[in-house]
N, C-alpha and C positions, 0 to 999 in steps of 0.2 A: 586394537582399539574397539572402542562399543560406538553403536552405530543402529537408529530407530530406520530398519529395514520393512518398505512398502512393499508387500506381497503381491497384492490384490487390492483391489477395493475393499477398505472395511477390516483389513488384515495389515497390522503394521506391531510388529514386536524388536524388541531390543536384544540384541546379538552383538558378539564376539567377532569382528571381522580383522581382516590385514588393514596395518596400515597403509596410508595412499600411498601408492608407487607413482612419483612425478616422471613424466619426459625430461626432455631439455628445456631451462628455460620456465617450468614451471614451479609456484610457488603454496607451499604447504603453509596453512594457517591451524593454531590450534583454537575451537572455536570456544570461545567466554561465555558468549550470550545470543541466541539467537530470540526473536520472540513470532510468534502462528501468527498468520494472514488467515484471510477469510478465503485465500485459492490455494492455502494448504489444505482445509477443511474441504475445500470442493471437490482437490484430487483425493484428498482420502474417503470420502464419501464414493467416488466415481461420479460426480459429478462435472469434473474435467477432464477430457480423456484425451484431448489433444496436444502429441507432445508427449507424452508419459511414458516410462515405461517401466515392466517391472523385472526383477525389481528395483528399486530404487532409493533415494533418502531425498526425505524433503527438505525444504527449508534456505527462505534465500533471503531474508533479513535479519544479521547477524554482524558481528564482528569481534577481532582476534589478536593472539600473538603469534606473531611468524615462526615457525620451526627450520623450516629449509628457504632461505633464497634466493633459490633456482638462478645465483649466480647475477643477478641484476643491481648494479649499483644505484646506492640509495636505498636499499633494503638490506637489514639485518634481523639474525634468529632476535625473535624478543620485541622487535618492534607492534606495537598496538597498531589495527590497522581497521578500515571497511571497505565492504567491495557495492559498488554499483555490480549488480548480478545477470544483466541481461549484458553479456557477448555479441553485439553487430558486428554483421562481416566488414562493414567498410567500406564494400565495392560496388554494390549495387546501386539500380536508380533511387531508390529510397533512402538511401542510406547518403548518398551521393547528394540529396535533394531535400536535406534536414527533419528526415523522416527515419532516423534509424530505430527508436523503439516500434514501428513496423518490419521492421527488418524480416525478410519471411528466408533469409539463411543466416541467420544467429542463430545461438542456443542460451538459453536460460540457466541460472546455476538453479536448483532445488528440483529437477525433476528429469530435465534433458541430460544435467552434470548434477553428481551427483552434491545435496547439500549440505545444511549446516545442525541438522537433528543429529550427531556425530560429536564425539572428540576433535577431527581432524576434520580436514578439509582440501583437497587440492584443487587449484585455481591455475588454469589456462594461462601458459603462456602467452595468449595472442590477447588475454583478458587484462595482464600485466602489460602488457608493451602499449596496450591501446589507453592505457590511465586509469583504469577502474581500479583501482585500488587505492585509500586516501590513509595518509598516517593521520591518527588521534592525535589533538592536544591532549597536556594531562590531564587537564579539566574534564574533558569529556569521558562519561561510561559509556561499556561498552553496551548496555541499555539505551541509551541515548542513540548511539552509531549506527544500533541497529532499525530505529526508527527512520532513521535519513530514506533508505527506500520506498516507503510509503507515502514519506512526507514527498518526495521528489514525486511518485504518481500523481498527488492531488496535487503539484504542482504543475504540472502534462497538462493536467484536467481543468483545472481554471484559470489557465494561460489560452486554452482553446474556447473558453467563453469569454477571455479579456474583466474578469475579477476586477476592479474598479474602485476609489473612492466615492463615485459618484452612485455605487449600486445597492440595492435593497437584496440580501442573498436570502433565498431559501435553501436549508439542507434536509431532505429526506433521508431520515435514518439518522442515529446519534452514536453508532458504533464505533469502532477504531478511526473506520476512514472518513466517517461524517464528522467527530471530533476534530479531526487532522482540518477538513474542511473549512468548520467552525474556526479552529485556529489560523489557517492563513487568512481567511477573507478576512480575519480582525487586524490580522498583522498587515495586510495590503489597504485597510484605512476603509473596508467597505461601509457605506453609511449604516445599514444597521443588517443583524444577522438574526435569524429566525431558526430553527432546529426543532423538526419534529420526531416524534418516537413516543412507542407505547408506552415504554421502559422508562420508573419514575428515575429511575438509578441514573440512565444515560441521559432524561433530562437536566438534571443536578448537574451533571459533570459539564453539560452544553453551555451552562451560565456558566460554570468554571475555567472554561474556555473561553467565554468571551461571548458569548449569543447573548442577545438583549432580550428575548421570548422563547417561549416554547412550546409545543405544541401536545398536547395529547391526541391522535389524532383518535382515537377509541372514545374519547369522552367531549370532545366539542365539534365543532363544522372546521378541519382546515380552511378551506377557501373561505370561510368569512373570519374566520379571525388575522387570517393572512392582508385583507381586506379591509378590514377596520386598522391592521399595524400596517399597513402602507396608504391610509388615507385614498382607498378606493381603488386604487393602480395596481395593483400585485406586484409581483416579482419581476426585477430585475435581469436575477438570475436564478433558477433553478437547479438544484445539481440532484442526482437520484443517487445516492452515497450506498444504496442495498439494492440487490438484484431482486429485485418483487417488479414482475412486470407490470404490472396493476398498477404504480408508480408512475409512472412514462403519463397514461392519463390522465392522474393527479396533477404532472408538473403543469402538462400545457392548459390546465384549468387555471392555476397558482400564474402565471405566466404574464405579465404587463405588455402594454403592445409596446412590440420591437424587443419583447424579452429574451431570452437565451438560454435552452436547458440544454445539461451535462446528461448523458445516458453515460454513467460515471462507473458503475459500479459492474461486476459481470456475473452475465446471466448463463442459463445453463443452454447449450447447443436443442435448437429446437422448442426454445420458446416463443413465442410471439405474443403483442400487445395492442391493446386497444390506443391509437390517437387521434384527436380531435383535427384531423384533416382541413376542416373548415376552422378552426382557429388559428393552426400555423397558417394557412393563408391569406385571413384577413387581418390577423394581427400582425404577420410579419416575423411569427418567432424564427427564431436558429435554433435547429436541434442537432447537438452533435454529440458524438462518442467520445471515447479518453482510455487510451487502450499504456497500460506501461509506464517508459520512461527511457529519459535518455541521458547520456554521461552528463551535458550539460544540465539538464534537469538535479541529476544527482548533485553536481560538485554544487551550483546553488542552495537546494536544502541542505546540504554538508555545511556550508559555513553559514548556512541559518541557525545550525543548532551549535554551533561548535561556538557560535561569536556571541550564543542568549540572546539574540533575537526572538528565540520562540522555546519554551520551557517548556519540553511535551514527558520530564521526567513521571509527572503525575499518571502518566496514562498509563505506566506501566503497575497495573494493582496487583499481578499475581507472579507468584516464580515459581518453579520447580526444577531439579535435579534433571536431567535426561533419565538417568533410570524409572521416571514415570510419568514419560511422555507419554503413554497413554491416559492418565489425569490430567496433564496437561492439555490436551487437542481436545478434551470431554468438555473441561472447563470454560473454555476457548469456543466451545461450541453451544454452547449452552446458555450464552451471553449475559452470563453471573458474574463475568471480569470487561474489563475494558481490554485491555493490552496484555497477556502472558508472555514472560519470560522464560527460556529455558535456559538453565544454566550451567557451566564446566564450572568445577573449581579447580 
């Protein structure tokens, strides 16, 4: 099978490899569609190194039709499938303690196993037996299934700020996952969403999600016009939907007392940022992180997308073939598309 092989940093070409040799018990998917996350572009940058190794194949939002499986009733070759891709052990205190997307003896599919940049794909027995794998209705593409992982992150992420009817959201950055953002806080009834970014593109598409404003933040004062659309109070909530540390002290400025911001998005090992110390403490903010996702996360945004609760077909603007995944991850990086697909046919 052909298979976008991660060398190095900066080094990823398309090869001729074996196909997957399953254990017992495990399950071969052929892959339809995967589409790039922004922490694919981090490991293939070298900007993620944690976890990695080379070489390897990326890619871990995706989904497929079964080839082999591995023996487990209720699966058959042919069935359309998606995988929640983070593997927790189970057994740990964290894991034990409704913290398994901290799980720190899991493995990840797209980098730790390898992914869905590929024809094929094998999936962990212990990945099958523990749920992560959901069969498609027919309704559903396999574009769509593969967003389910993302959407379940920013699900992690603004369950840990408690997203609200009653809240005023800000989203810093209007990218894949600030879109995603922009779409649950509308679908969870927040009273109004706000979406900034330099990009008039990703503007546009942030009202097309459902944001009431928007922000250029190059061309006007965020905090005052943030200021003027919440009648003096700021934000509710804050989510930092891009890894720009510079953001962090935007949010707690954007910030209403007793506000709540998301350090949502990931930064690179050995960053650090400026915060308003004396803000979070007389106003009271919550600042918290939002790392992953968990099968429950997952199987949630699964029947978000699966039941049209949430339309996020639009997101995906661009496709391409695997034979030029390297157009693809340029694309992808370049922030000319919202969401790339990769595609088997």
């Amino acid at each position: 099978m052909k298979a976008a092989i991660l060398k190095a940093p900066n080094e990823i070409s398309l090869e001729e490899v074996a196909n997957p040799a399953p254990m017992p018990g495990d399950v071969v998917i052929r892959v339809r569609a995967a589409t790039i996350c922004g922490t694919d572009i981090r490991i293939y940058r070298g900007r993620k190194t944690a976890g990695v190794r080379y070489p390897s194949v990326l890619g871990h939002e995706f989904a497929g039709e079964v080839v082999d499986a591995g023996g487990h009733a209720g699966l058959a070759p042919g069935d359309r499938v998606g995988l929640c891709p983070f593997i927790a052990c189970g057994h740990c205190h964290l894991c034990k303690t409704g913290h398994e997307n901290l799980c720190t003896g899991g493995s990840a599919v797209g980098y730790e196993i390898d992914g869905a940049f590929a024809e094929m794909i094998r999936i962990p027995a212990q990945a099958v037996a523990a749920g992560n794998l959901r069969h498609l209705p027919d309704h559903m593409s396999y574009e769509e299934a593969a967003l389910v992982e993302p959407l379940s992150c920013v699900l992690n992420g603004q369950n840990k700020v408690g997203v609200s009817s009653a809240d005023t959201v800000v989203v810093l950055g209007a990218g894949p996952i600030g879109l995603l953002h922009v779409h649950l806080a509308r679908h969870r009834g927040a009273k109004r969403v706000i979406a900034s970014d330099p990009n008039a593109t990703r503007r546009a598409a942030a009202l097309a999600a459902g944001a009431d404003a928007v922000i250029d933040p190059l061309a006007e004062d965020a905090l005052a016009r943030v200021r003027e659309e919440t009648g003096g109070q700021g934000a509710d909530v804050v989510i930092c939907a891009i890894g720009v540390p510079a953001l962090a002290r935007q949010a707690t400025d954007l910030a209403a007392f007793s506000g709540r911001i998301s350090l949502f998005a990931g930064f690179s090992k050995g960053e650090f940022a400026e915060m308003d110390v004396n803000a979070i403490h007389y106003r009271e903010l919550t600042v918290t992180g939002a790392f992953g996702l968990s099968r429950r996360d997952f199987d949630q945004s699964f029947d978000m997308i699966a039941s049209r609760q949430l339309d996020l077909k639009p997101m995906i603007t661009h496709s391409y073939p695997l034979s030029d995944i390297s157009d693809a991850l340029a694309v992808a990086e370049s922030g000319a598309a919202i969401k790339v697909a990769v595609r088997n046919a």
